[in-house]
C-alpha positions as CSV (number, residue, x, y, z in Angstrom):
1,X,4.5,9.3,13.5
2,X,1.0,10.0,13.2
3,X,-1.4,12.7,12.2
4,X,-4.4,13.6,14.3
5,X,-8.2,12.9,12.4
6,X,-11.1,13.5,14.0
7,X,-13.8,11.8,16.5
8,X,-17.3,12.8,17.3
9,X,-18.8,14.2,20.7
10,X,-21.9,15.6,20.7
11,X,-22.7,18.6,23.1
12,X,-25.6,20.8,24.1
13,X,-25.6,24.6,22.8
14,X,-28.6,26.6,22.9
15,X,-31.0,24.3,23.2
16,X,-29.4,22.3,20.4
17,X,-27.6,19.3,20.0
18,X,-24.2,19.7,18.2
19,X,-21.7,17.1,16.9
20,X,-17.9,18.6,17.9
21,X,-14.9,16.4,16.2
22,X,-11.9,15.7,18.7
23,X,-8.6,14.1,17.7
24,X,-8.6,10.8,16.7
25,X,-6.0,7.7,14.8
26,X,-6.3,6.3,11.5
27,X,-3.9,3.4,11.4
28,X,-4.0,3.2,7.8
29,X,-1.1,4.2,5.9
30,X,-1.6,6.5,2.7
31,X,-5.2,6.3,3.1
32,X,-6.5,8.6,0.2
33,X,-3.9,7.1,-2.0
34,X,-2.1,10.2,-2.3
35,X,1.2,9.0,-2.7
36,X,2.7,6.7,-5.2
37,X,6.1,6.4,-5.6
38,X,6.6,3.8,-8.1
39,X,4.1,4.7,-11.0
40,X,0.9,6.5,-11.7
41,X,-0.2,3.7,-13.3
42,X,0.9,0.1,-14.9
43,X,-0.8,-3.3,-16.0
44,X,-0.9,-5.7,-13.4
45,X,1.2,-8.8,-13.5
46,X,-0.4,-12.2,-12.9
47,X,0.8,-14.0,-9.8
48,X,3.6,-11.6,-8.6
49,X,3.9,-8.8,-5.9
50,X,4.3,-5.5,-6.8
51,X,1.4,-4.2,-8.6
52,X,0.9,-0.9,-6.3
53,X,-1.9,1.0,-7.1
54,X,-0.7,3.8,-4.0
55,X,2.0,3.1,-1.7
56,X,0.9,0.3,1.4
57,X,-2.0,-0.7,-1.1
58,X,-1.0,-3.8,-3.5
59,X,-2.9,-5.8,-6.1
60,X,-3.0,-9.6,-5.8
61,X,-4.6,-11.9,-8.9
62,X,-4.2,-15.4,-10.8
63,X,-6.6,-15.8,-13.6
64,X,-7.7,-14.9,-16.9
65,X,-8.7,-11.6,-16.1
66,X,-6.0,-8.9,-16.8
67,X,-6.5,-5.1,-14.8
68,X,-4.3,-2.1,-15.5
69,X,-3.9,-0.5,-11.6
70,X,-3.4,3.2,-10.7
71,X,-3.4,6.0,-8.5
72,X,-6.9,7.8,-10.2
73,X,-7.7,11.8,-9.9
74,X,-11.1,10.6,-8.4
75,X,-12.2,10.9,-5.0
76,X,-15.7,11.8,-3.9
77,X,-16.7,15.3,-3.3
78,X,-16.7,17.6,-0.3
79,X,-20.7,17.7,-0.5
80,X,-20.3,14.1,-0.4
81,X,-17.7,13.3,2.4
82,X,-17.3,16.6,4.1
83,X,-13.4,16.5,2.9
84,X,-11.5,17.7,0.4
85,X,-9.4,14.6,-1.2
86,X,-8.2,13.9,-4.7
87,X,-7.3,10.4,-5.2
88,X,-8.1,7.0,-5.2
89,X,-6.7,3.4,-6.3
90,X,-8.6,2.1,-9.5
91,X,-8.6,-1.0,-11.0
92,X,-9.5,-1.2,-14.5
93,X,-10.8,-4.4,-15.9
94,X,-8.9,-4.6,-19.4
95,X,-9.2,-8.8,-19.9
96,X,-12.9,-10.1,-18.8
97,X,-12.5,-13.1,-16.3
98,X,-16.5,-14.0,-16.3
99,X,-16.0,-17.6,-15.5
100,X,-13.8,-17.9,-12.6
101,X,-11.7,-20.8,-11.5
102,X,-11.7,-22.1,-8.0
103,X,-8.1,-20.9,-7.4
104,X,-8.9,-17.4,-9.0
105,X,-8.5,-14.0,-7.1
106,X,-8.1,-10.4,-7.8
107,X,-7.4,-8.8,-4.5
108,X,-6.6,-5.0,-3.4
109,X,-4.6,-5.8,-0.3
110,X,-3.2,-3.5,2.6
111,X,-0.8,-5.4,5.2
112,X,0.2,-4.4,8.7
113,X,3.3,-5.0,10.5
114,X,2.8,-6.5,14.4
115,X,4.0,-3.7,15.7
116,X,0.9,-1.8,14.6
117,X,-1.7,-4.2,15.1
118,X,-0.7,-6.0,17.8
119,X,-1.7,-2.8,20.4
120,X,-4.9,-2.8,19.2
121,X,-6.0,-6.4,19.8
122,X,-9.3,-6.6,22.1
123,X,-10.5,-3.0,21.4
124,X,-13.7,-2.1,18.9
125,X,-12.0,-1.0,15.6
126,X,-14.1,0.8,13.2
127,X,-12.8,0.1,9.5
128,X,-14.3,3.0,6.5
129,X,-13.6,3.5,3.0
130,X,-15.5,5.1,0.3
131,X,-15.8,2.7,-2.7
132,X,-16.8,3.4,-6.5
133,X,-17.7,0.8,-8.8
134,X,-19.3,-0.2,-12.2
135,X,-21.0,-3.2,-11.0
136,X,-23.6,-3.4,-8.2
137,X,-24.9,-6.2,-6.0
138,X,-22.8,-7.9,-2.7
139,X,-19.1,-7.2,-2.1
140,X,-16.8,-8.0,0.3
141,X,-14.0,-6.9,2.6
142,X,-12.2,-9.2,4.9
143,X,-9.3,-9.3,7.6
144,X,-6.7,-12.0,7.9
145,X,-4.7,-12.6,10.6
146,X,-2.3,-15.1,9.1
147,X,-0.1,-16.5,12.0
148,X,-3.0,-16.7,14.4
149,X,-4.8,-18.1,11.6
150,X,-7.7,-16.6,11.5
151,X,-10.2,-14.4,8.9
152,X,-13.1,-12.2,9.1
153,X,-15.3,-11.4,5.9
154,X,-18.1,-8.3,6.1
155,X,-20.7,-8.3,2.9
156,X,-22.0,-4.8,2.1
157,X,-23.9,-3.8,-1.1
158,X,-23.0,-1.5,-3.5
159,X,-25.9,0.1,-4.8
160,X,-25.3,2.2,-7.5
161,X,-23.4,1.9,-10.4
162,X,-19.6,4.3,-10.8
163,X,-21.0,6.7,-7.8
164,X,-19.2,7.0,-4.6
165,X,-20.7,5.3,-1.3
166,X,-19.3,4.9,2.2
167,X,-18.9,1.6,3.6
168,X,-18.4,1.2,7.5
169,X,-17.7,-1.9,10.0
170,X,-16.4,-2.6,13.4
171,X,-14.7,-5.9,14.6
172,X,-12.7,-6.4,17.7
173,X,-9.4,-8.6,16.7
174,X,-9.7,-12.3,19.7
175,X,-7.4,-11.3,22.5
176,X,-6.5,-14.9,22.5
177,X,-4.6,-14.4,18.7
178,X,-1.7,-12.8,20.7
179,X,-1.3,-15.6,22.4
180,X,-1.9,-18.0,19.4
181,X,0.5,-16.5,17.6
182,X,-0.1,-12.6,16.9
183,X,3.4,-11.1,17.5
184,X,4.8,-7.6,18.2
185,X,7.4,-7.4,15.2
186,X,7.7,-5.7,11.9
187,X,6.4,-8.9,10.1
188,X,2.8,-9.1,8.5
189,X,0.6,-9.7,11.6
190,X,-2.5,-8.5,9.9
191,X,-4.0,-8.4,6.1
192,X,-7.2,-6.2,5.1
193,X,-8.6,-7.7,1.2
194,X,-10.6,-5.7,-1.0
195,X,-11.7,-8.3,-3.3
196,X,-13.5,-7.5,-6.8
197,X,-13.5,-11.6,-7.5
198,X,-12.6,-14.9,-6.0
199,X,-13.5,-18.2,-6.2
200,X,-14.6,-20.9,-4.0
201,X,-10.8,-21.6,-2.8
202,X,-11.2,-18.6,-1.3
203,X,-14.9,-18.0,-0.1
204,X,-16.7,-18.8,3.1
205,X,-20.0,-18.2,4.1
206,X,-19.6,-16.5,7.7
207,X,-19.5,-13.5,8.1
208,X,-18.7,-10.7,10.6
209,X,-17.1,-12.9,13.2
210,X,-13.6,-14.2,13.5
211,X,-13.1,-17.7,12.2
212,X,-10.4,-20.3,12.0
213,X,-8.8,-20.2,9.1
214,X,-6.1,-22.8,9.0
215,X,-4.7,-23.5,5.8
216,X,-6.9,-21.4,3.8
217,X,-7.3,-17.7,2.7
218,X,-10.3,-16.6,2.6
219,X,-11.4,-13.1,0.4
220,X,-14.6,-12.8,0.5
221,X,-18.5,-14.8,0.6
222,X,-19.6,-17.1,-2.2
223,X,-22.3,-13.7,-2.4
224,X,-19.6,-11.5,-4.1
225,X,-19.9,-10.4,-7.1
226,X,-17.3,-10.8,-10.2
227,X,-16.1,-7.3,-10.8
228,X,-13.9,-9.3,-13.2
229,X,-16.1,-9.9,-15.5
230,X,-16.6,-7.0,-17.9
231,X,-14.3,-4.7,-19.8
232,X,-16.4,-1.9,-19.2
233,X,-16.2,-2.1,-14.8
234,X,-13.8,-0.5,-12.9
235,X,-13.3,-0.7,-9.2
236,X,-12.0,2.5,-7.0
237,X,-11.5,3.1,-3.8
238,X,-10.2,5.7,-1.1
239,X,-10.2,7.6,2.2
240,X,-9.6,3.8,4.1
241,X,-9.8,4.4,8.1
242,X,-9.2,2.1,10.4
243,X,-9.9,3.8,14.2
244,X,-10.6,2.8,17.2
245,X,-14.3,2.3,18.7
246,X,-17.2,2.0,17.2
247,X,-18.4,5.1,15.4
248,X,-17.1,6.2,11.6
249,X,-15.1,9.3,11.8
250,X,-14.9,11.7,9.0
251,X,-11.6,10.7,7.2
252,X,-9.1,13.9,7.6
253,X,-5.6,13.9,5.6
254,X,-2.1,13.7,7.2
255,X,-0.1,16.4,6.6
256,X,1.8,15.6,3.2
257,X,5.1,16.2,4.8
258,X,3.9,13.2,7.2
259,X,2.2,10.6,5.0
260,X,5.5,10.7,3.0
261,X,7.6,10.1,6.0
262,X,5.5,6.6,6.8
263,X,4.9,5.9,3.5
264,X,9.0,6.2,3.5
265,X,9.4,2.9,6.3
266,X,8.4,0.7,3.6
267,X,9.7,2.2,0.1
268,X,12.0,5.3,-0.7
269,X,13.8,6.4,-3.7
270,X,16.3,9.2,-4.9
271,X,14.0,11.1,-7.5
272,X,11.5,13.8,-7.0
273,X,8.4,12.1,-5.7
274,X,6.4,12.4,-9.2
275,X,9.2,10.9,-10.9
276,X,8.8,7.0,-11.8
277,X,12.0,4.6,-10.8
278,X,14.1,4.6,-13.8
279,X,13.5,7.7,-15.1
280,X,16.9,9.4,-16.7
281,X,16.8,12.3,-14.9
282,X,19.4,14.3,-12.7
283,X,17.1,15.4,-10.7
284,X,17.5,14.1,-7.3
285,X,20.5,12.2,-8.4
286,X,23.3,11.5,-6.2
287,X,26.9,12.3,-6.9
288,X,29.8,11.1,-5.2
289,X,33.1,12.2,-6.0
290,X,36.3,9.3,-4.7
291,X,36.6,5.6,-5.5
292,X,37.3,4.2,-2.0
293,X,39.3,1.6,-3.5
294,X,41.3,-0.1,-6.2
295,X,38.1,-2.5,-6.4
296,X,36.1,0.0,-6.9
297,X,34.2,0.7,-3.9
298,X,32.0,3.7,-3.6
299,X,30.6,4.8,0.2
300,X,28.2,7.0,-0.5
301,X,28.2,7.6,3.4
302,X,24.3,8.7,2.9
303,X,21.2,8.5,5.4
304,X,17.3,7.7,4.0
305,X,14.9,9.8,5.2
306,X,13.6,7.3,7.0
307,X,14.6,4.5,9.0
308,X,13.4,1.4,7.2
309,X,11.3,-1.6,8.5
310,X,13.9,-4.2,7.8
311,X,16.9,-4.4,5.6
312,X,15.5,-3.1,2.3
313,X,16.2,-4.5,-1.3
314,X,18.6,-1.8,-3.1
315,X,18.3,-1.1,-6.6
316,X,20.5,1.0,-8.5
317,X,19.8,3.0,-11.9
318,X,22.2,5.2,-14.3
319,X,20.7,9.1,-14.6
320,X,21.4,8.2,-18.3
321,X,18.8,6.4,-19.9
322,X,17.4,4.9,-16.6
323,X,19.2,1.8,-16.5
324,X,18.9,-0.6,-13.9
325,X,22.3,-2.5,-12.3
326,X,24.5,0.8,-13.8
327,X,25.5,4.3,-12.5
328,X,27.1,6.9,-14.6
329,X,30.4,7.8,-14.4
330,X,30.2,11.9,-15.3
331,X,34.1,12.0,-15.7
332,X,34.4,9.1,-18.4
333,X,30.2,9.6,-19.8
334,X,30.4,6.0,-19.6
335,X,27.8,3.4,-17.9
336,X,29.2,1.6,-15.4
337,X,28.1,-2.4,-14.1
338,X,27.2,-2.5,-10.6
339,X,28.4,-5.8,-9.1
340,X,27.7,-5.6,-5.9
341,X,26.3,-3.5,-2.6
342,X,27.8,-4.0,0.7
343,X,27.2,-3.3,4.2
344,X,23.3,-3.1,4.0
345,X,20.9,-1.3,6.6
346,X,18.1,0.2,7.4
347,X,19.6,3.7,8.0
348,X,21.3,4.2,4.6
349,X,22.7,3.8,1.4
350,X,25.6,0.6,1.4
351,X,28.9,0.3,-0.2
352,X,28.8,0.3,-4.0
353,X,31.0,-1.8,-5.7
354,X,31.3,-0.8,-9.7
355,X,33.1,-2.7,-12.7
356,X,35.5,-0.8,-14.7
357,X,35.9,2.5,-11.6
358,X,38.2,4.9,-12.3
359,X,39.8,5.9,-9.6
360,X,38.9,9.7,-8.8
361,X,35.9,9.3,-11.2
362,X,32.9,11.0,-10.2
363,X,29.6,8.4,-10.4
364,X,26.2,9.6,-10.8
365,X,22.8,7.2,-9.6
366,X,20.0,7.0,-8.6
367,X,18.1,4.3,-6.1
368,X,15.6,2.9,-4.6
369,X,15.2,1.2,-1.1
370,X,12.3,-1.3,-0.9
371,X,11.3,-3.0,2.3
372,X,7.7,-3.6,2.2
373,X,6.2,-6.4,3.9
């Protein structure tokens, strides 16, 4: 599913020469960071996966430095883009990191599935994003093709301190990385990094060309600049594009009903949308009424409203207090172990297997259903 943006043509009217927009693809999910399912904001973990500042946009870091990550009420203004947004992804330097390690990295990162990428191979992609940030001087953004293996790093400047600017580049992805190893698959076949810091592990000087990149990982130039490196800088950005050709389209929301829909491939949960994962809350709970078994199976015989990318990883929480591994059983108002799920998919809910069911009892949960890549 995808929502139409907008490409340029200019015409001839009166004498006049007018730019007309025309339908155009951004194959960036959740590109003005307008939904997040799992929090509005958290303190970023060192050296594990999940930090999401926006859903499909992840933070990545080893290191001193410490960030707190979050969907932001920022975005800049209509005078400024010529659309009306209200988001972005901010990282908030809370622990300095001004002397980096070679093996250090703090990373934004937004991955694609083969499936996505893979069509696009050989054709002029134009990537755009508007970026705020405390610091000035060289940045970085770079592509990562990690089966083929190859990288691409682009240096742009940021030229004025916490004020919004557009940055803008085209590539064409090496028809010859399908055949090296660039598959057609819901796997990660492509990686876009928005680095505020890295160090030389992860640097190389080329830029704006596709290079081999076997065995390495490369963020960014040894140009960038440490973002990391003051309590005082923050890092923002928003309205990411990835089109195809060569020209910088105005960035145009998806419909809200439609950015949740492929925002739902790769995570989904039972609450309201605002709600965080282990909330205790009703709202959006589940009931369901019969224990199948003696053992205590429950078949909540339930679809998600999307079909997932793979098998997703289920977690279960109790409406009461927000417990994870538990549902509530309303009959008893007793908290009840989860032991096990059965009979996994990527169309719906499994069988539940709960310690202690009554049988008849009526159980109460909530979930979520995470298959990112």
């Amino acid at each position: 599913m995808r929502a139409n943006t907008l490409s340029a043509e200019s015409l001839e009217l009166g004498g006049d020469t007018i730019t007309v927009f025309q339908p155009n693809d951004n194959f960036i999910i959740n590109g003005d960071m307008g939904i997040a399912q799992r929090y509005t904001s958290q303190a970023a973990s060192e050296g594990t996966s999940g930090n999401w500042l926006a859903d499909r946009f992840e933070f990545l870091e080893t290191g001193a430095g410490v960030v707190t990550v979050s969907q932001f009420a920022d975005a800049p203004t209509f005078a400024e883009s010529g659309v009306q947004t209200k988001n972005c992804a901010k990282v908030d330097v809370t622990t300095a990191d001004a002397s980096l390690a070679d093996a250090d990295y703090n990373v934004i990162q937004y991955q694609f599935e083969g499936y996505d990428i893979q069509p696009l191979v050989g054709q002029p992609l134009t990537l755009s994003f508007w970026i705020k940030a405390t610091k000035t001087g060289t940045s970085c953004v770079a592509f990562k093709a990690p089966n083929v293996p190859g990288a691409y790093m682009h240096e742009f400047t940021i030229s004025g301190s916490d004020v919004w600017q557009k940055v803008e580049l085209t590539m064409t992805i090496p028809t010859s990385y399908v055949a090296a190893g660039l598959l057609y698959e819901n796997s990660v076949q492509l990686r876009v990094y928005f680095p505020l810091a890295a160090g030389s592990t992860y640097q190389q000087a080329t830029t704006d060309e596709w290079i081999d990149s076997s065995g390495e990982t490369w963020m960014c130039t040894p140009n960038q600049i440490n973002h990391m490196d003051n309590t005082d800088n923050n890092y923002q950005i928003t309205n990411v594009k990835l089109e195809l050709g060569t020209t910088a389209t105005p960035f145009v929301p998806r419909l809200k009903a439609q950015e949740i829909a492929l925002c739902q491939r790769y995570f989904e949960k039972s609450y309201n949308l605002w709600t965080v994962p282990g909330a205790s809350t009703t709202t959006g709970g589940n009931p369901w009424t019969v224990v199948k078994t003696s053992a205590g199976q429950y078949h909540p015989f339930r679809g998600f409203a999307a079909t997932k990318r793979n098998t997703p990883t289920l977690a279960i929480y109790s409406v009461t207090g927000g417990s994870s591994g538990y549902v509530r059983d309303i009959d008893a108002a007793a908290d009840r172990v989860v032991s096990g799920t059965g009979n996994a998919n990527t169309k719906g809910l499994p069988t539940i297997s709960v310690t202690g069911a009554v049988l008849n009892n009526r159980i109460l949960f909530h979930w979520t259903a995470d298959a990112e890549l």
